[in-house]
N, C-alpha and C positions, 0 to 999 in steps of 0.2 A: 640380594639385599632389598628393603625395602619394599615386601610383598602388599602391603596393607592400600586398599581403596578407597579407606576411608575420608568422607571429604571433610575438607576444615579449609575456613576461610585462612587466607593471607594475611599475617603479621605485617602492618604496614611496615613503613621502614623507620625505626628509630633515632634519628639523627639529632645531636646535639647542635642547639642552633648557631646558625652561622656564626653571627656575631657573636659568640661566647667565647671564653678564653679556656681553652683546657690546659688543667696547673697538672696533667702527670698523674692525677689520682687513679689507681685501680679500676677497672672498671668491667665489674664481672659477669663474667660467660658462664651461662646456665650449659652444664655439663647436656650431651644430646646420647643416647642411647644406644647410634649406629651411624656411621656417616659414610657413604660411597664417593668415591670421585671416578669418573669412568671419561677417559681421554677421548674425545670426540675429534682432533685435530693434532697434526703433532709430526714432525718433519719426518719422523718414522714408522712404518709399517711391516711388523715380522712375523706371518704366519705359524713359525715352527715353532715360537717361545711357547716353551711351557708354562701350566698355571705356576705360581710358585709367591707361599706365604699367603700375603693376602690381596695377591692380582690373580688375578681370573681373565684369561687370553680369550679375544674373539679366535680360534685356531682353524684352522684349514677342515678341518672334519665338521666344527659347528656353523662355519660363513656357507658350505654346502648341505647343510641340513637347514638353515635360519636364514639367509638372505636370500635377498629377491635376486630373480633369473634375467640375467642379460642374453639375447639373443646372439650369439656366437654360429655365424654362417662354416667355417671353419673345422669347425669339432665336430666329431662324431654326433657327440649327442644331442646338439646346435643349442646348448644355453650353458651357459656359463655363469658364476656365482657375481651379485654385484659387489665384489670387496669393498671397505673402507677404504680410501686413498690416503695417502700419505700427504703433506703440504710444509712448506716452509711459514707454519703460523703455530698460534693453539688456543685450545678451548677445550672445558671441560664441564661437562652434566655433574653438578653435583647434587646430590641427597641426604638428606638429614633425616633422622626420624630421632622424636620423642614420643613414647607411649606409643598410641594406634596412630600418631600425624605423622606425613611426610610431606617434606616442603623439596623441591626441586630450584637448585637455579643453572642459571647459565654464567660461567665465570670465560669471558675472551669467546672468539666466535671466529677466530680464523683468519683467511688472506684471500680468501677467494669470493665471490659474491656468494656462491651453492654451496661451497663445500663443507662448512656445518648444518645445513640442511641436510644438504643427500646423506652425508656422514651418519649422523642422528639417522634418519631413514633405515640405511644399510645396517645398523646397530639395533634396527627396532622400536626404536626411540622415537616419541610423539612431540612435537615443538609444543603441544598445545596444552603440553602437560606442565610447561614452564610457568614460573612464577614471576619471578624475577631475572634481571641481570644484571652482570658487573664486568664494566670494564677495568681492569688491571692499568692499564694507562691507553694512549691516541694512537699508537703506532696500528699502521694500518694490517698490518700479518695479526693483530689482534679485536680490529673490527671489524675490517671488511665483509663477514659474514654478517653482517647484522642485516645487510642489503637482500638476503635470500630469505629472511628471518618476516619479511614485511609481509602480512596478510598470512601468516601460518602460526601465529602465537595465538593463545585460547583465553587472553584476557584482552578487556579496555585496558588503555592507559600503564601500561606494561613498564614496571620499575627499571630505569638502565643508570645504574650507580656509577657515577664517574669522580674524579675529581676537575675544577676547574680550568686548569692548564690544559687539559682533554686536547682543547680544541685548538692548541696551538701549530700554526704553520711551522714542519721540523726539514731540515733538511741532512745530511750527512758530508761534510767534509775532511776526507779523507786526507791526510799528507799524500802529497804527490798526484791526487786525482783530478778531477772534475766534479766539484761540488755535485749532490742528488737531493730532491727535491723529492719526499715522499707524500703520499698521495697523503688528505686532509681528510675525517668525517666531516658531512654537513649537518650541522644544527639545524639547519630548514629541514632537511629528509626525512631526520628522526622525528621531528615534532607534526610535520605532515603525517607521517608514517602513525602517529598515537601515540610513541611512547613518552612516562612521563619522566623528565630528566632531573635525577635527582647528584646537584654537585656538591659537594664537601670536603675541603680538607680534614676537620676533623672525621676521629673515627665513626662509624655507625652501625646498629645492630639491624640483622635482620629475625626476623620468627622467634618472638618474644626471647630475646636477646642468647640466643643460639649460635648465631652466625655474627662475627665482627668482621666487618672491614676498616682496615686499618688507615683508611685517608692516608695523609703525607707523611712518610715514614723518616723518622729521626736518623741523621748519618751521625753515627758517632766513632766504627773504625777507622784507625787510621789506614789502610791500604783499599779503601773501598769510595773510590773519588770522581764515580760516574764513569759518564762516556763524553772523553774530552773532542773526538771528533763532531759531538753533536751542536747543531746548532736551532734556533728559536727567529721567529721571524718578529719582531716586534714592533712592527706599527713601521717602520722608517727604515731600519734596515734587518743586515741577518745578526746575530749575537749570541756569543758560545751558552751554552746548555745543556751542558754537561749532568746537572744532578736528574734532569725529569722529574718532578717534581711530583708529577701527577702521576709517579708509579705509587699500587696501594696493591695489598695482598687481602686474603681471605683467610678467616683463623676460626678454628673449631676446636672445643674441649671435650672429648672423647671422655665418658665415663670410666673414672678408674686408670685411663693409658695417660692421657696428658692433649698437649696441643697439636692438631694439625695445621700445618701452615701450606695453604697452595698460593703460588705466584706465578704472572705473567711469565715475565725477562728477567723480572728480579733485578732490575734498573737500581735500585735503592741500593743493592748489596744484602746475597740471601743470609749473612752473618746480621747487618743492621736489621732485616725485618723480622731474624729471626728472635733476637733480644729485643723489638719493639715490640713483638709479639708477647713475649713473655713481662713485660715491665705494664703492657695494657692491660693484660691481665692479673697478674699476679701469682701465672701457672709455671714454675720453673720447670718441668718433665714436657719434655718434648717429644713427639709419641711419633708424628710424620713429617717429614718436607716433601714438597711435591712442587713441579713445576721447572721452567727456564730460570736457569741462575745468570745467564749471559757472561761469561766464563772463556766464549769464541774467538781465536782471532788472534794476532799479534798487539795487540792492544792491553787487551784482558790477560794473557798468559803469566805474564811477571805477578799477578793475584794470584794466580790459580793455588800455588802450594800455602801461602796465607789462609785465602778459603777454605782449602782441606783443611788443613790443620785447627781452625775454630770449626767447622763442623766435626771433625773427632772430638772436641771439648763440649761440643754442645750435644752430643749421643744422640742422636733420635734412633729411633729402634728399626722405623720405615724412611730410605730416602732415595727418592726418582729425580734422579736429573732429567729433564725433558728441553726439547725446545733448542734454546738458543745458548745451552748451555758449554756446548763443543765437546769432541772427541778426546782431548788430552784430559782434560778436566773431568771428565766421566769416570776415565778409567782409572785415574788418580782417586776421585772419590770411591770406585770399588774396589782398590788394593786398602785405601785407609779404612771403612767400614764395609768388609766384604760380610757381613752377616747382616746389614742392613741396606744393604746396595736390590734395587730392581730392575731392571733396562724396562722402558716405557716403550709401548707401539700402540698407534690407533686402536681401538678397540678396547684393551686393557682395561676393566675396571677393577678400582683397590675397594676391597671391602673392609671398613675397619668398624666393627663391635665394640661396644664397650665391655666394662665388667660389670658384675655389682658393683651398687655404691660404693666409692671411697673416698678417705678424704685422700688425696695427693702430696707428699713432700713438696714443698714450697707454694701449695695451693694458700692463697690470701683467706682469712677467716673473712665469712660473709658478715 
């Protein structure tokens, strides 16, 4: 995907000003031509998957033709391939193209300090080729990469799309446990480091309004009520925290197929952002879901068959549960939509085309 060199400046970030009040109006996604998401991070990694549909496998025959050679004392042939790693985090390169432009971002960057770095590496992939990024929400399995990311990105002032709450001190309290105190990003770091921090609840477009992210996404199911063991540190003491407030997904209108929705954790509830997704825009056809639905767990589980069930209502044609989505919850989504189900692994990228023009069943008149 995305063969073109062509260069073209960066679409600043279009954000609606802070202090404005957004009433719910439409607010439309210029259709994009081709859009790639290729998982750079991601709890799983499966050599043997076949390509299938529109994933394209980093597979065992191409990591030995295409990556770089680790010195392996052991083996005969003493190098061995440097595979993508697998990690309990995610991040995903994605690519847009309109006409001959392609704009590149970084949506989530991982848990480990390298390992969207090396990852990208081992994949081929230039950091420097990035434009932008977006943080999905503060949880550190989705920034902690940004720490590797420092002096290898190929702009000044390098756009990192958050929402506010980003920076809030989270902890986990588990019934029955020992409260956990997960680790914080620094606003010094990033701002020493260059980049320029762009916070917003509301929504914001990126590359001439191609790309929306969805700022603070509306709950409006009833079985979709956060994560009640979470808590907020606020100023004094600790304090539940349940919604995250500052979970926000990434939304693309595929020519002719409908919406792609990629998300973090999917903190919101991947049914809420998947209908704030469509209510921002006004594109009812839902073409991909991609991402962590957070779904894991004895917590989550009493959701799970709710979720199935509005995601068969909501058809997307492509859907990857990734992440932090769990086991039960996977395979329940692949018995409900087994013609649009992919299992996701590092390397993986979904190439999705658009078509000729058209107009879309429930697309909003411009």
């Amino acid at each position: 995907m995305c063969t073109t060199d062509d260069p073209a400046d960066v679409t600043p970030v279009e954000a609606l000003p802070s202090d404005a009040e957004w009433k719910g109006e439409v607010l439309p996604l210029e259709p994009v031509d081709e859009l790639s998401v290729l998982t750079v991070c991601d709890n799983t990694a499966d050599m043997l998957l076949p390509d299938q549909g529109p994933a394209t496998r980093m597979s065992l025959a191409r990591m030995r033709k295409e990556s770089p050679d680790l010195e392996a004392r052991a083996l005969v042939e003493g190098t061995v391939p440097d595979v993508p790693l697998a990690q309990q985090g995610f991040s995903a390169l994605v690519e847009v193209r309109k006409g001959s432009q392609v704009h590149r971002l970084l949506f989530d960057t991982g848990v480990t300090p390298d390992g969207c770095a090396d990852n990208l590496r081992r994949l081929g992939r230039d950091p420097a080729g990035i434009e932008a990024i977006v943080c999905s929400h503060g949880h550190f399995d989705h920034t902690t990469g940004l720490s590797g990311l420092f002096g290898r990105l190929g702009r000044a002032r390098m756009p990192v799309l958050i929402h506010p709450e980003f920076w809030n001190r989270r902890r986990l309290a588990i019934p029955g446990g020992e409260p956990v105190e997960l680790p914080t990003t620094s606003r010094r770091a990033l701002e020493e480091a260059g980049f320029d921090i762009i916070e917003q609840r509301q929504p914001s477009f990126l590359y001439d309004r191609s790309v929306l992210i969805t700022g603070e996404v509306d709950r409006v199911t009833g079985f979709e009520k956060g994560f009640p063991a979470h808590q907020a540190w606020r100023g004094q003491s600790w304090e539940p925290d349940p919604l995250i407030l500052d979970d926000q997904a990434l939304i693309a209108n595929v020519a002719g197929r409908g919406l792609v929705v990629l998300t973090g954790c999917g903190h919101a509830g991947v049914i809420n952002i998947c209908r704030y997704a469509q209510r921002l825009t006004g594109v009812a056809k839902l073409h991909a879901v991609i991402g962590g639905f957070h779904l894991t767990g004895p917590l989550f589980e009493p959701i799970i068959d709710d979720t199935v069930r509005a995601l068969g209502q909501l058809a997307p044609d492509v859907i990857v549960p990734a992440h932090c989505t769990g086991w039960k919850a996977t395979h329940k989504i692949a018995r409900r939509l087994p013609g649009a189900f992919i299992q996701n692994s590092v390397g993986t990228a979904f190439d999705l085309p658009g078509t000729a023009a058209a107009v879309l069943p429930g697309t909003a008149a411009a």
